[in-house]
C-alpha positions in Angstrom: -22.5 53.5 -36.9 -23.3 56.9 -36.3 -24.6 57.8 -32.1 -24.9 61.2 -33.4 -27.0 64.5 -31.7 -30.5 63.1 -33.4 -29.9 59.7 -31.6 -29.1 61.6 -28.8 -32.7 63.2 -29.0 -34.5 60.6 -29.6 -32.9 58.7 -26.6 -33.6 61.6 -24.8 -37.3 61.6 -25.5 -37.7 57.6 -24.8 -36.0 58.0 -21.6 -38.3 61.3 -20.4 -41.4 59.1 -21.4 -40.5 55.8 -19.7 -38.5 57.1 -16.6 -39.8 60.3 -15.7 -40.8 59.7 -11.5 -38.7 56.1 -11.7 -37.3 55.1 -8.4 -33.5 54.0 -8.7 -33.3 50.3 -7.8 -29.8 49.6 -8.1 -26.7 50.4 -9.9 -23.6 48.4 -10.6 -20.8 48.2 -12.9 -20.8 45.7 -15.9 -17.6 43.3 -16.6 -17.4 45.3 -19.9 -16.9 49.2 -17.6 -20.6 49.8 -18.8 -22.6 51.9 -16.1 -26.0 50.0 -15.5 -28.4 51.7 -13.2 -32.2 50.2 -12.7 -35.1 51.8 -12.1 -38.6 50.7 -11.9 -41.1 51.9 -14.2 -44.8 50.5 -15.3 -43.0 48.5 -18.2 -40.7 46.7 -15.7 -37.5 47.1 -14.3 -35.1 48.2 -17.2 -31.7 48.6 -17.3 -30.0 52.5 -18.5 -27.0 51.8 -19.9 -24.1 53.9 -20.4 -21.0 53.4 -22.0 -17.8 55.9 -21.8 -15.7 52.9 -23.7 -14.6 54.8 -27.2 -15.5 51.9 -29.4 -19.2 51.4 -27.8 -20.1 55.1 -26.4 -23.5 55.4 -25.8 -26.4 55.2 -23.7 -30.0 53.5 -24.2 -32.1 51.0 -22.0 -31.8 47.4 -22.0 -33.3 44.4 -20.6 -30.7 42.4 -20.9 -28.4 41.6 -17.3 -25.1 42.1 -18.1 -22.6 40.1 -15.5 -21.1 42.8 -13.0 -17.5 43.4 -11.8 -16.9 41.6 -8.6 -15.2 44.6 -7.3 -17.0 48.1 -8.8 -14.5 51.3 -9.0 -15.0 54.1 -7.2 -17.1 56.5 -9.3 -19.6 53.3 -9.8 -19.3 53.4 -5.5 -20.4 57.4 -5.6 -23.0 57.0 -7.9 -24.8 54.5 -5.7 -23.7 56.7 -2.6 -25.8 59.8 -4.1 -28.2 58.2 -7.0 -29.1 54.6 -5.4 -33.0 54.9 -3.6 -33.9 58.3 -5.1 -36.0 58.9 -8.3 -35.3 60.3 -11.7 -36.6 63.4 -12.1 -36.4 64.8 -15.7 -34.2 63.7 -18.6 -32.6 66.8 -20.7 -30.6 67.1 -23.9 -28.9 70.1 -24.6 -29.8 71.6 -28.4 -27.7 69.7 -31.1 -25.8 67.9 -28.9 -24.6 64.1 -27.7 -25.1 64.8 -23.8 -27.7 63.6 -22.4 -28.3 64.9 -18.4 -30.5 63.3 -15.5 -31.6 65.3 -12.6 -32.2 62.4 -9.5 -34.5 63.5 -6.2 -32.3 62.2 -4.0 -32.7 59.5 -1.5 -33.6 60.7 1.9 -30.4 62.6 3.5 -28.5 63.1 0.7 -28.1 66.4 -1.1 -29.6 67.1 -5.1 -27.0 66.1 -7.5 -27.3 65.8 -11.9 -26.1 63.2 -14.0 -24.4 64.7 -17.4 -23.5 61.2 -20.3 -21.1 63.5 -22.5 -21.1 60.9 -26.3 -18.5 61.8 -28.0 -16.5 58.8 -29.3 -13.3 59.2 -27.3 -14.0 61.9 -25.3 -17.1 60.4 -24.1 -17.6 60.7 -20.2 -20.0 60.0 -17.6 -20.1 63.0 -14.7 -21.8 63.3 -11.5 -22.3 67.2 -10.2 -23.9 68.8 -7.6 -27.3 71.5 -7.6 -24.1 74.1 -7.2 -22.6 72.7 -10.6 -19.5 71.4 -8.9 -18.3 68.1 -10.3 -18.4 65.7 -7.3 -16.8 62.6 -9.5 -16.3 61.2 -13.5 -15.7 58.3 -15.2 -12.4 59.8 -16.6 -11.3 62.8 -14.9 -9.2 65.3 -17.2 -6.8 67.6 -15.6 -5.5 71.7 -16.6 -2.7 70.1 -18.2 -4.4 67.9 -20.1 -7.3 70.0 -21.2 -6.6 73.9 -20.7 -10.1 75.2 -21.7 -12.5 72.5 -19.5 -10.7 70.3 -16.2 -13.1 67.4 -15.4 -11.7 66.7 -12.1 -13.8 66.7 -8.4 -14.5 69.9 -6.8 -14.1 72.1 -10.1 -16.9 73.8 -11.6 -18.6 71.7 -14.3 -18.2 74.0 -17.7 -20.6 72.5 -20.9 -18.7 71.2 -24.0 -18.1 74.5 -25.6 -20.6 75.1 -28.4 -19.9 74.4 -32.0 -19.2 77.7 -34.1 -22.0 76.4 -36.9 -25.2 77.6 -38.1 -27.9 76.2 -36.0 -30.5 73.9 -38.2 -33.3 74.7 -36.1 -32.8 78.7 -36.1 -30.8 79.2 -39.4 -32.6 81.3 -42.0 -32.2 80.5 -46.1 -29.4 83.2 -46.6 -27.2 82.4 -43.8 -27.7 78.7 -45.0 -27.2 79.7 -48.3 -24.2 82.0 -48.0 -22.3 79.5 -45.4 -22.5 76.6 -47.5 -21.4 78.8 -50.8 -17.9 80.1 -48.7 -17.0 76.3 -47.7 -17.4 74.8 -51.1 -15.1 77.9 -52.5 -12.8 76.1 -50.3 -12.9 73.4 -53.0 -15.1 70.7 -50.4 -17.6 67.8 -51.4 -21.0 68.7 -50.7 -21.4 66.7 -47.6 -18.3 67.7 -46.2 -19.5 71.5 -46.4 -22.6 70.6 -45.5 -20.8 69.0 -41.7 -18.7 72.2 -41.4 -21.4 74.6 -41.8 -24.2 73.2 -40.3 -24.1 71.9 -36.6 -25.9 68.6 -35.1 -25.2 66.1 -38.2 -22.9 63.5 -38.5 -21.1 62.2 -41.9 -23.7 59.9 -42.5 -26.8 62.2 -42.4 -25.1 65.1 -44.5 -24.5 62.1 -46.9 -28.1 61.3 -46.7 -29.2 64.5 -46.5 -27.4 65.6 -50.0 -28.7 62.4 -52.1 -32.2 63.3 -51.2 -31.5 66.8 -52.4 -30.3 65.8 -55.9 -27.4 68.0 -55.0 -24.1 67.0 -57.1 -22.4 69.6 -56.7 -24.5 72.0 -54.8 -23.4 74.7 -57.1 -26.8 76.8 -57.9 -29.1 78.4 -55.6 -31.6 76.3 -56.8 -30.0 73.1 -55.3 -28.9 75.0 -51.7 -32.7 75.3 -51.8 -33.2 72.0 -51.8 -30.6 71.0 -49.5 -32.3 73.8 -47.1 -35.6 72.2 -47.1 -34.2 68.5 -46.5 -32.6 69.7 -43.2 -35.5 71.3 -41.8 -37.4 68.4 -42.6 -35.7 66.7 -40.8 -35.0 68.3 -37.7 -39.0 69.6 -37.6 -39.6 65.3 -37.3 -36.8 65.2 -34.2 -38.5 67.8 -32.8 -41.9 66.1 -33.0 -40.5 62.6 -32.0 -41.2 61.5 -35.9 -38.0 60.1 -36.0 -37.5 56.4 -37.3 -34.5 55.0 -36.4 -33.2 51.7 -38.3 -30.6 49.3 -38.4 -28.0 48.5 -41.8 -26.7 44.7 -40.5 -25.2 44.6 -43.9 -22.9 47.4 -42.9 -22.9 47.4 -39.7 -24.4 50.9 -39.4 -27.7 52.6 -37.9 -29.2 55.6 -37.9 -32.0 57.7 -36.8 -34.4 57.7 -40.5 -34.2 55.3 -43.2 -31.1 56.0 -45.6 -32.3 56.3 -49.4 -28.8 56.6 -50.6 -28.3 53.1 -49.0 -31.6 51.5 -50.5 -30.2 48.6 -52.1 -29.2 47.6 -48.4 -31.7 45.6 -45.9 -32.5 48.6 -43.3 -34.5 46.9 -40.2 -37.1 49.7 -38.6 -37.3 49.9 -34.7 -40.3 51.4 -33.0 -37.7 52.6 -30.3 -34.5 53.7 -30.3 -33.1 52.1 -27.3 -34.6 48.5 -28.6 -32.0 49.3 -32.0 -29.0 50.3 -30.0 -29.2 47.5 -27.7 -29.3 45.1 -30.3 -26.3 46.6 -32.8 -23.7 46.9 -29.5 -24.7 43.9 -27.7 -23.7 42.2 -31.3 -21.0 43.9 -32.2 -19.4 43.9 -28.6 -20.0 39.7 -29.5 -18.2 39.6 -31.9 -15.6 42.2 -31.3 -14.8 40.2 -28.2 -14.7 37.1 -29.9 -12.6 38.6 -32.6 -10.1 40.0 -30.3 -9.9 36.9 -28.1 -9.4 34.9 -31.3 -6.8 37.0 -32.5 -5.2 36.6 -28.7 -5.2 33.2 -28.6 -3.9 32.5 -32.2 -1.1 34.5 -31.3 -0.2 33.0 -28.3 -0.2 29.4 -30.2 1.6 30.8 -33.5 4.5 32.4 -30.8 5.0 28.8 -29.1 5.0 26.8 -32.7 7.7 29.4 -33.5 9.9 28.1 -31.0 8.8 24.8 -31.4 10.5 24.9 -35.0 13.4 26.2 -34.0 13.6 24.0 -31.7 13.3 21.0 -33.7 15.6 22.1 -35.8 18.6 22.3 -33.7 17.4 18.9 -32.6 17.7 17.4 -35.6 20.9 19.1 -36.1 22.1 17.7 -32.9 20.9 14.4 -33.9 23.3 15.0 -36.8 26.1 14.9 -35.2 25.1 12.5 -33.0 25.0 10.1 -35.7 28.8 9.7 -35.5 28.4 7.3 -32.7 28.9 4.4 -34.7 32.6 5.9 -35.8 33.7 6.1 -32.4 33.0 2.4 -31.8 34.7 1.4 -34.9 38.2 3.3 -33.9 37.8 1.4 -30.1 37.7 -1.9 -32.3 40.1 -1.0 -34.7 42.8 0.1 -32.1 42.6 -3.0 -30.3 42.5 -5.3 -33.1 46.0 -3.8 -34.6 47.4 -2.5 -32.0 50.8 -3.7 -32.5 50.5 -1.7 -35.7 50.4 1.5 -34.1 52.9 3.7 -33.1 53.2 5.6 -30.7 53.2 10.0 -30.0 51.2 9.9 -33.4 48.3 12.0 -34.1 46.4 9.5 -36.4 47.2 6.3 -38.0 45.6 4.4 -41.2 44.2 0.8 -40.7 42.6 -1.8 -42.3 38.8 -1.5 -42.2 37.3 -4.8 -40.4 34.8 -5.2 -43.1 36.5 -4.3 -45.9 40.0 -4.9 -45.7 41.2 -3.7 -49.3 40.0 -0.3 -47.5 42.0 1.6 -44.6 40.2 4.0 -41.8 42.4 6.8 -40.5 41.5 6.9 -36.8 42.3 10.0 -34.7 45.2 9.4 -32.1 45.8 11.5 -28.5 49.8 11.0 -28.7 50.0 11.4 -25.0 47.9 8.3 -24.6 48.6 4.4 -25.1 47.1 2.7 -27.6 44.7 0.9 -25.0 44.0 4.5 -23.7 42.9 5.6 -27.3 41.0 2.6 -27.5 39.0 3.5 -24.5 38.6 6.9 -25.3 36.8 5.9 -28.4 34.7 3.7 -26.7 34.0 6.1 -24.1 32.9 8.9 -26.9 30.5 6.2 -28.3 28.5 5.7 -25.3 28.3 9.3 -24.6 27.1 9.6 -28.2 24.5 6.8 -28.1 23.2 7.9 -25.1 23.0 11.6 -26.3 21.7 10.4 -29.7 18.5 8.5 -27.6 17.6 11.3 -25.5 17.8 13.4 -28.5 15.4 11.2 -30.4 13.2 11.2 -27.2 13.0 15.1 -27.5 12.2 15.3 -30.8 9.4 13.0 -30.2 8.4 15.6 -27.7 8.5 18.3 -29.9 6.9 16.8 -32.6 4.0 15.8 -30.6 3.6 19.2 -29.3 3.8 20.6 -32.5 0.7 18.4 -34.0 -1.0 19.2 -30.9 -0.9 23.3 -31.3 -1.4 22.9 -35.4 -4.3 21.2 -33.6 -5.0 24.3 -31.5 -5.0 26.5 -34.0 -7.8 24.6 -36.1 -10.1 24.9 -32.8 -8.8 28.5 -32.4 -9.9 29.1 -36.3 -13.4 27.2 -36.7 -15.1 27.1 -32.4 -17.7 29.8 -31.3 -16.8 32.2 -28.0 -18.2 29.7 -25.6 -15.7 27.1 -27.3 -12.8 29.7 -27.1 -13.1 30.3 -23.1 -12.0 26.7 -23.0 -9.3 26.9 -25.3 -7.9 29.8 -23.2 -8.3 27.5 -20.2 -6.1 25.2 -21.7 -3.4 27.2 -23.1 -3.3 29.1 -19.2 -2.9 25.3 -18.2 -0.5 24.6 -20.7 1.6 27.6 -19.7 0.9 29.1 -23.2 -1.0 31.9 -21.5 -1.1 34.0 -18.3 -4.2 34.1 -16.3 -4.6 37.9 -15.4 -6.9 37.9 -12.6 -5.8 36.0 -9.2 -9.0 34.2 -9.2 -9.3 31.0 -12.3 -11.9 31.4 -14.2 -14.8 29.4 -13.6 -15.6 26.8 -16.5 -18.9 24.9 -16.9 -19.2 21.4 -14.6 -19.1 20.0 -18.2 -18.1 20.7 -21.7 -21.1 20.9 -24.5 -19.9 19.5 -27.2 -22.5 19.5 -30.5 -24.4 17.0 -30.8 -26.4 15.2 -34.1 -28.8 12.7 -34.4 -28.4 10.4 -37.3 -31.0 9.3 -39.6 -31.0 5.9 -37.4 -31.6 7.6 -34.3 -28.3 7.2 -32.8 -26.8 10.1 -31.0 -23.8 11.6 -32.4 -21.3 14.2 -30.1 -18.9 15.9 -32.0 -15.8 18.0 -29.8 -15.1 21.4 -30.9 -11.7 21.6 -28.8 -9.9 19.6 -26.9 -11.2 19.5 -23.7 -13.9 18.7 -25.5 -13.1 16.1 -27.6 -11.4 14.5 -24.0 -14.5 14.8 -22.6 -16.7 13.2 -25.0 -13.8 10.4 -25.6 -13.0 9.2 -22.4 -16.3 10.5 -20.6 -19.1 10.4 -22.1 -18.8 7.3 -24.3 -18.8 4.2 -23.5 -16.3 1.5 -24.4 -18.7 -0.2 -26.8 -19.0 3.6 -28.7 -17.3 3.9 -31.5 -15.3 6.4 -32.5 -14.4 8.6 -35.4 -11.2 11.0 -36.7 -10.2 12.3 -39.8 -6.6 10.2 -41.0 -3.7 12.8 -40.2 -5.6 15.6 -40.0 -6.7 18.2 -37.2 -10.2 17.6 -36.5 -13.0 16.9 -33.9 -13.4 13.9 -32.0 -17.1 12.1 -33.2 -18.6 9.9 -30.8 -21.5 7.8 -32.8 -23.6 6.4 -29.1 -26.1 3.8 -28.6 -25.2 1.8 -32.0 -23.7 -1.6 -31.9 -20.3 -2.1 -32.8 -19.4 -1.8 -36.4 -22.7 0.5 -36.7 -24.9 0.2 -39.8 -23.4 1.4 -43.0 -25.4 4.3 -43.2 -24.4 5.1 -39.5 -20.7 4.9 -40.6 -21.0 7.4 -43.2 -23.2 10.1 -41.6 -20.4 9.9 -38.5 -17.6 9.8 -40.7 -19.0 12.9 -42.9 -19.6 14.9 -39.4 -15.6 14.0 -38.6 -14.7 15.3 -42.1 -16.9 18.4 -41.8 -15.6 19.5 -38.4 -11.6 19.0 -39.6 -8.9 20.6 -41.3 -10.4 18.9 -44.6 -13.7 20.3 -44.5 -13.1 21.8 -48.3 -11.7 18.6 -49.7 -14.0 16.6 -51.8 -12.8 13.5 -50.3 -11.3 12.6 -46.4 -9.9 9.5 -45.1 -11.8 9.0 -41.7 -10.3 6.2 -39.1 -12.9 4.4 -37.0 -12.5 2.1 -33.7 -14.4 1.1 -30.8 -13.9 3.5 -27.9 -11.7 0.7 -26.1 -9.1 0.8 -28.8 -8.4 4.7 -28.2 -6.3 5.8 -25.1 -4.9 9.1 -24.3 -1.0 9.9 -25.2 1.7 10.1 -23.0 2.3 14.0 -21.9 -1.1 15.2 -20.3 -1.8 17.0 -23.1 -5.6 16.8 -23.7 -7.4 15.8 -26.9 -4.1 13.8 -27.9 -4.8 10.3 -28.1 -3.6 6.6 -30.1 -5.9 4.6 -31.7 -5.7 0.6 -33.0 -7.8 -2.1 -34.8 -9.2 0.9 -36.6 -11.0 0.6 -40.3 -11.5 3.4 -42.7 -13.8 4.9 -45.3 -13.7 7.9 -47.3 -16.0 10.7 -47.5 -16.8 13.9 -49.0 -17.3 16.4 -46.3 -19.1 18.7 -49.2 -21.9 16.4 -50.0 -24.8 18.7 -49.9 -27.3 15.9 -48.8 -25.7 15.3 -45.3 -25.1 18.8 -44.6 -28.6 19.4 -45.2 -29.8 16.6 -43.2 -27.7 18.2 -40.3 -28.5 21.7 -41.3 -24.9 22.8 -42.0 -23.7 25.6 -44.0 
């Protein structure tokens, strides 16, 4: 992506067509930090959007309504206090640069005042100044000691981005061109890289373009400086006419304001309007980015916890080593009191015939300060402590081991469910205690989970859980006791809920339900699955709370290949 001084102008020109004279109907600060202010124009009411976040900088109308903060921050409060009921006056981009600045009439009372959108990756900022040029408030203010040349801070005079020391495109003649380009490639510099020192108001990507269509290698003959010339007047004479055409790479994950030749083997998507292009690449990468991040977020928070749930289970099961010595203890209790008058006493051990096998002797440990009824008794009283130890050991390992199976669970959901799916999951795992909720106020969730749902080729309904609240829902919720239900043997997978079919469904039922359990599990790449199936009675949830974890009896199974092309067509699966 490239929001670069030609987007820039061709935002600037949309804007001053659509919104010159628009009265300011409301502004308000998105969840995201974006800046949406709306004005009314004769194609609706659209939203102008800007964005001072490094990753997403930018500005551009939308229609979309993004979901405001419940409490906006101060410089969204001062905005409304000056901008909110006037009108946009004029929209103005300074020469071969990423600012974009709106002068407002202001709303009766209030004094003049000029909005400057500063694009500049991540020294992008949104400033509000007054007719005298003082700044009255910013998105980011920047003090003396942080910025020596230009403080962004209220009350200081607001000084421009100081100019770039390159050869204007627009004003530059052949021999300054010419000569400029010829000292930075002395330097030893690719083309396109002298090309973005010399000449101001392109980014990487348009010197790029703008040396392929030149046929300039290595731009080493006047001839080809020539060329190179021409392209960029070319193209900066079509910004300055509006003949710009700005397109969209989805492929990778780039746009720019003409079509890119050096990328023609890539599908370029042409926009009429800038703003229409922009809205559409940020609003899907911000998606995704989102849903990557809170992926990543939640995976980690499950991989931490299975950490210590290993480690845990392995001092449990070395406990439940030396637990195991319980038996022993009893013995020596036995032994001592069987041949007691064989033992003497102040000794520290003593051999004796073994109960069972008598050609054998046990040598059982001896306090000499005690009788041999004492030792006796202290054996026994080591064995109880040990059985009792040994249980409640076995009673946490079956804890742990459940909780383990339930977050290799979790992280399957985590791996294969969409965003909506994953703002349950984090639900959970804040319930669980496997998260922190930041804000003070929970989240609200939907009354009820949607779960994907199928038709078969019978006409029976089929839901299918994509996590576990979920899968609890469709389970012990939305079925009935006569449903029958479906899950992959030993696996982590979706619960399938095949509806409105007698129980045991039609063969052909079976199999289309059984493939959609395979598909949506841990086996989905296996060319065959064992999938379990009972009657919705037969399941009931596990002890522990935990949701999604469940036993099932009288179950049958069949096998299934979760890769048969047929049935994922049918259900238009990938």
């Amino acid at each position: 992506m490239a929001f670069d001084a030609l987007i820039m102008k061709a935002i600037t020109d949309e804007l001053q067509e659509q919104l010159t004279g628009a009265p300011v109907q409301r502004i308000y600060e998105a969840a995201g930090g974006e800046i949406m202010m709306h004005l009314y124009s004769r194609g609706g009411q659209p939203g102008l959007l800007f964005s001072v976040d490094p990753r997403y900088a930018r500005v551009h109308l939308t229609y979309r309504r993004l979901q405001s903060r419940e409490k906006p921050s101060p410089f969204c409060m001062l905005l409304r206090k000056y901008l909110a009921g006037g009108r946009a006056a004029s929209f103005t981009n300074p020469p071969l640069e990423r600012i974009l600045e709106t002068e407002f009439d202001p709303p009766e009372g209030m004094p003049a005042a000029r909005l400057i959108a500063e694009i500049m990756g991540r020294r992008s900022n949104l400033i509000l100044v007054d007719s005298e040029n003082i700044i009255l408030g910013a998105a980011r203010t920047v003090s003396w000691d942080k910025n020596p040349k230009r403080a962004i801070m209220p009350g200081e005079i607001y000084r421009p981005v100081p100019p770039q020391e390159k050869l204007d495109p627009v004003e530059m003649s052949r021999e300054e061109f010419k000569t400029g380009m010829r000292e930075t490639l002395a330097g030893g510099k690719k083309p396109e890289n002298a090309l973005l020192d010399t000449v101001a108001g392109i980014s990487p990507l348009v010197a790029r373009e703008l040396c392929y269509r030149s046929g300039c290698g290595h731009c080493d003959t006047g001839e080809s400086l020539e060329r190179v010339y021409d392209r960029i007047k070319e193209l900066f004479d079509r910004a300055r006419e509006g003949r710009l055409e700005p397109v969209l790479l989805p492929g990778k994950n780039l746009y720019a304001a003409v079509p890119l030749e050096h990328l023609a083997e890539e599908e370029q998507i042409k926009y009429d309007r800038v703003s229409e292009m922009l809205d559409h690449f940020y609003s899907t990468l911000i998606k995704e980015d989102r849903e990557k991040q809170l992926r990543g977020q939640l995976y980690g928070a499950v991989e931490k916890r299975l950490a210590g749930l290993n480690k845990k289970l392995k001092q449990q099961e070395q406990e439940l080593k030396e637990a195991g010595t319980a038996p022993r203890h009893r013995l020596y209790g036995d032994l001592l009191l069987t041949y007691q008058q064989q033992v003497p006493r102040g000794e520290a051990s003593v051999n004796l015939p073994d109960l069972y096998e008598p050609e054998k002797t046990v040598t059982v440990p001896l306090d000499p300060a005690l009788s041999v009824s004492a030792n006796a008794q202290r054996h026994f009283k080591r064995y109880q402590k040990a059985k009792k130890g040994r249980d409640k050991i076995k009673k946490q390992l079956r804890k742990t081991r459940s909780e383990i199976e339930y977050c290799q669970g979790l992280l399957y959901a985590i791996e294969n469910s969409p965003q909506n799916s994953l703002e349950e999951i984090r639900q959970e795992l804040i319930d669980a205690g496997y998260l922190r909720e930041k804000s003070k106020e929970r989240r609200k969730l939907p009354d009820a989970p949607r779960p994907l749902q199928f038709t078969t080729s019978a006409g029976h309904t089929v839901l299918v859980g994509r996590n576990n609240r979920q899968n609890d829902y469709i389970t012990f919720r939305a079925a009935a006791r006569r449903d029958t239900w479906f899950h992959v043997r030993e696996l982590p997978g979706s619960h399938v809920v095949l509806k409105e079919a007698p129980f045991p469904p039609p063969e052909e039922d079976i199999e289309e339900a059984s493939f959609l359990a395979a598909y949506f599990s841990k086996g989905r790449d296996s060319s065959a699955v064992a999938v379990d199936y009972t009657e919705i009675r037969h399941v009931r949830r596990r002890p522990g709370g935990k949701p999604g974890f469940v036993f099932y009896e009288n179950f049958q199974t069949v096998t299934v290949n979760p890769s048969d092309p047929k049935l994922r067509k049918n259900f238009q699966l990938k």
